[in-house]
C-alpha positions, 0 to 999 in steps of 0.5 A: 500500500502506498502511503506519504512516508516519502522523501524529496530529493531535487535541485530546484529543476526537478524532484523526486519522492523516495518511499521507506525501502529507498524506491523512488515512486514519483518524479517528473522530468525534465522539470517540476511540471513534467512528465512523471516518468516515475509514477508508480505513487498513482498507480498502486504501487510498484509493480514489476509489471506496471513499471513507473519506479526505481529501486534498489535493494537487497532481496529479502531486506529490510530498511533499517535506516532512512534520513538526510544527511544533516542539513542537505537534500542527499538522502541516506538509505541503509538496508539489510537482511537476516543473513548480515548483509547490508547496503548504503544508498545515497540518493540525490539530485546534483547542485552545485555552483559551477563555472559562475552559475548554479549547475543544477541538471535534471539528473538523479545520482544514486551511489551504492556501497556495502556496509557489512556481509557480501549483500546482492542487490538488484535494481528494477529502473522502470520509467514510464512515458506519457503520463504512464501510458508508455513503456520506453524503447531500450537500448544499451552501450557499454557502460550505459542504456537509453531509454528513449519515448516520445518527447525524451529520451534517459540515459542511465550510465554506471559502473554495476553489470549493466546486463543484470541491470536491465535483466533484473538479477541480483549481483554480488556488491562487492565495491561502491557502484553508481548510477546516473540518470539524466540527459541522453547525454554522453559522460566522458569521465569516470563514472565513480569520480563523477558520482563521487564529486557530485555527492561532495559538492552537492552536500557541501552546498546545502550544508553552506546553504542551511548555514546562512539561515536565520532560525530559531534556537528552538526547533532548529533542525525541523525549520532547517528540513522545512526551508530546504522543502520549501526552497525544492519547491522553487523551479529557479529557472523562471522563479516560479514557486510550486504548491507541491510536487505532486498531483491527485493525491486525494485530500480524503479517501475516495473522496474525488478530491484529486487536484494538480498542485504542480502550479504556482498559486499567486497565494501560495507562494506569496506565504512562502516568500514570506517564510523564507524572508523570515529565515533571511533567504531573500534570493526566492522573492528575488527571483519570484518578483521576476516571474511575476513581473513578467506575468503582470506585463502579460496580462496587463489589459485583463485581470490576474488568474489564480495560478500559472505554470512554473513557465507562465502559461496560463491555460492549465486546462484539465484533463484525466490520465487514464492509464493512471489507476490513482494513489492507492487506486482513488482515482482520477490523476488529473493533470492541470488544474481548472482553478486557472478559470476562477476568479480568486480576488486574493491575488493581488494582494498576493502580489503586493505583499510578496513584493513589499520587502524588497522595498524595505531591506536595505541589503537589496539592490533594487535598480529601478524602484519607481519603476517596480511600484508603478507596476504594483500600481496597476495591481492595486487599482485592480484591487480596488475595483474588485475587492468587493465582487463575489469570487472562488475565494481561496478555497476554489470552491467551483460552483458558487462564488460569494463576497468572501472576507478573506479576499476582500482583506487581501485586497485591503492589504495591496492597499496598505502595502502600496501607501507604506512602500509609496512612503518609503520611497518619497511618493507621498502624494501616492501614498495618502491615495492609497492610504485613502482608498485602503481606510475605506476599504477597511471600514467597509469590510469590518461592516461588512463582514462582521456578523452580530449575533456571533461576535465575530468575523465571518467568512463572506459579506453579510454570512454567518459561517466561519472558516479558518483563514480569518485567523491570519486578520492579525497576521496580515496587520488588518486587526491588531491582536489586542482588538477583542474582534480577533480574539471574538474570532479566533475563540469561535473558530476554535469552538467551530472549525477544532476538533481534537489538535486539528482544524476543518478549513471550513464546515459548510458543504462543497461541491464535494459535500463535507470536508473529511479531513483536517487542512493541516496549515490551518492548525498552524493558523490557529498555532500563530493566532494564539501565540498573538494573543498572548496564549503561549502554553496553549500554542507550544502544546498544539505546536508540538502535537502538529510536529509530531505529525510530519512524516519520518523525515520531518515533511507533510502533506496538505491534510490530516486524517482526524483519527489515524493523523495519517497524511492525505492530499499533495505533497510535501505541501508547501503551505504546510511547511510554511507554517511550521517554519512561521509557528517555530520562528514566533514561539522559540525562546531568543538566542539571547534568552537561551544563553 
């Protein structure tokens, strides 16, 4: 059965998902949104005759160990059997500066050695081309196969017995051995050294990497795991930022909540710009605010959509993978997303908030800061004419559209943000227009949306119903935290949408019926919501039962099961680890005060 105790290994070009006994089930090549040559996670599992997957093992073994190296992304397997025998495997995705330039390929590198015993291994390497439809051509060198399909081709070069390679025969491991599965490209170099010098420079660059993170002294190692997450989620190439790596795993069982996450949400990676700002990697937003930009040229004359691709297009028009029998066979794999038609008013508040901080961090060059704010203009006098129209709301429900508060105030928000950044740079006459047109935003929406027979905030104009992203009104500056409206607010919401250590992110029916599982951010939500409110014992309580829930190598996935706490929904989830990152970062006692 498959279940989300994987782990990722990527270089912010691609990603894969390794399962406990060191196969990797999902990877799309040859970037983020690719075609997922490994898919054996939607399609029940590997399966020798299915295909989809790459493993290499001892017969008969048993995992005994699995983690990453301290502070990489190079993922450290140990197998062994009854007999004694044991194997390392070190899984990764090659990055490293090189030549003035990130060298990042769409590239898997897996070196082999024994640990004890004379182990034999055997390796099944099965990838599957267009959405699992395919099976490759095969063909062999003298150190290397190629398997080749329709739009790419793979080349697997190494240094074991390639003919028990492609047979699928145990093999004495007697020496270290190397894989390398890339490009239909040539290696003109030996193979251990090249596979050996990849390893060293990719562990020395994330270990260089973590130690330029501003974290916590708390919780240190959870953030470290976290930021690396985040940043493999990031496809550095154009600065786009991923939801997640994954596609239709269901959000509950057989609940035909299957979606495509491998898109950038305007939202999603605005929260984790934000994240990361917070830990001092502010190369992300850099090349985020890029991406953007050019988006905002394109569709200058028409409003912003939701999400786009990692490459900016924005028809992501669904559709079903039908050789794809689904995670755990809960079907349909879909592969695009339909939200792309939706109206979601969030957005442009989205885009402000993500581009604010580079107007205040003196370490930043920003050549042409007029020029920037304009272009945020455009963005915030589209909030304007919006943020009062009914919308999907962040939640993309697909058949009703309401007035939802949670849009409104991000609109509010591109308001503020652009009156703070309009006076930091010397635009006052700016900045009092959108401090104008942000006050009356404000008085509008508290009037609003405040529901008077509950004492709180609801979650569309003139409703009654809750739903959790209210708890982020003090986190976005729209309610301070000692106004007894966000306390009213959170108190109702913790009566309403908490059951046990987890939060429904609303309890309404959809167009699915009820929301079976837990949103697993929205607990994080509640985690900073408390810590505002001055309830510290109460949030690093709740704090620590959510940690408690990632998977073993420290990750999670969009949603929780209420009784098992088993992890549903795409992954690793980048709102997810987001929260973990923003809960640790306000609940951690000071270095200062640790000392």
């Amino acid at each position: 059965m498959s279940d989300l105790n994987l782990g990722i290994l990527g270089n912010c070009i691609i990603a894969a998902l390794v399962d406990t006994e060191a196969r990797i089930v999902w990877g799309c090549l040859p970037r983020l949104d690719g075609d997922p040559v490994f898919c054996a996670l939607l399609d029940n599992g590997p399966d020798p005759e299915r295909g989809g997957y790459w493993s290499l093992t001892l017969p008969n073994g048993r995992t005994r160990e699995q983690a990453y190296l301290p502070n990489t992304a190079v993922l450290r397997t140990v197998i062994g059997d009854a007999e004694g025998n044991a194997i390392e495997i070190l899984d990764f995705a090659p990055r490293h500066k090189q030549y003035g330039r990130m060298y990042r390929p769409p590239m898997l590198v897996r070196c082999v050695r024994p640990l004890s015993g004379r182990p034999r291994i055997v390796t099944h390497l099965l990838p599957r081309f267009q959405n699992g439809e395919l099976r490759p051509n095969i063909t062999r060198g003298s150190n290397h196969a190629r398997y080749v399909g329709p739009t790419q081709t793979l080349r697997l070069t190494t240094d074991a017995p390639l003919s028990y390679v492609l047979e699928h025969v145990p093999f004495l491991l007697d020496r270290p051995m190397h894989f390398v599965l890339g490009p239909d490209e040539i290696l003109n170099a030996d193979i251990a050294e090249t596979a050996g010098g990849l390893l060293a420079r990719t562990r020395d660059y994330w270990r260089d990497w973590a130690r330029s993170l501003t974290i916590p002294f708390e919780w240190q190692d959870e953030v470290i795991r976290a930021a690396v997450t985040l940043k493999l989620c990031a496809y550095e190439e154009t600065g786009a930022v991923v939801a997640a790596l994954t596609t239709s795993i269901p959000e509950a069982a057989h609940s035909q909540r299957n979606w495509d996450y491998r898109f950038c949400w305007l939202r999603d990676a605005y929260f984790v710009i934000q994240a990361m700002n917070r830990l001092g990697v502010t190369t992300t937003m850099e090349a985020y605010i890029g991406y953007i930009m050019d988006i905002v040229g394109d569709v200058e004359t028409q409003g912003l959509g939701p999400l786009f691709a990692i490459t900016r297009s924005a028809d992501l028009s669904e559709r079903v993978a039908p050789a794809l029998a689904g995670y755990r066979g809960m079907g349909p794999v879909r592969i695009g997303n339909e939200a792309w038609l939706q109206v979601q008013n969030d957005v442009y508040g989205s885009v402000v908030l993500a581009a604010t901080h580079v107007f205040f961090d003196r370490r930043l060059e920003l050549a042409d800061r007029h020029g920037l704010f304009e272009q945020l203009e455009r963005i915030g006098s589209r909030a304007v004419q919006v943020w009062d129209k009914p919308d999907a709301g962040l939640w993309e429900l697909r058949t009703r559209e309401h007035v939802h508060t949670f849009s409104a105030v991000m609109c509010w928000a591109a308001c503020d943000r652009l009156a703070k950044i309009a006076g930091v740079i010397g635009r006052r006459e700016r900045s009092a227009y959108w401090r104008e047109r942000a006050d009356a935003m404000h008085a509008r929406i508290c009037a609003e949306a405040w529901h008077e027979p509950g004492g709180y905030f609801a979650s569309c104009f003139g409703g009654g119903d809750l739903d959790a992203s209210l708890l982020l009104l003090n986190e976005l500056d729209f309610l301070t935290a000692d106004d007894p409206r966000f306390a009213a607010t959170v108190d109702a919401i913790g009566t309403s949408l908490r059951s046990g250590d987890f939060l429904y992110r609303y309890q309404i029916p959809d167009d699915f019926g009820r929301p079976e599982t837990a949103f697993t951010v929205c607990a994080f939500w509640y985690v900073e919501a408390l810590t505002a409110l001055g309830r510290r014992d109460e949030a690093r309580d709740l704090f620590g039962k959510l940690l408690a829930r990632r998977n073993p190598l420290g990750l999670l996935s969009e949603d929780l099961d209420w009784h098992t706490g088993e992890q549903w929904g795409n992954f690793p989830q980048t709102y997810s680890m987001v929260g973990l990152i923003n809960c640790a970062m306000r609940l951690s006692i000071g270095w200062e005060e640790a000392f």
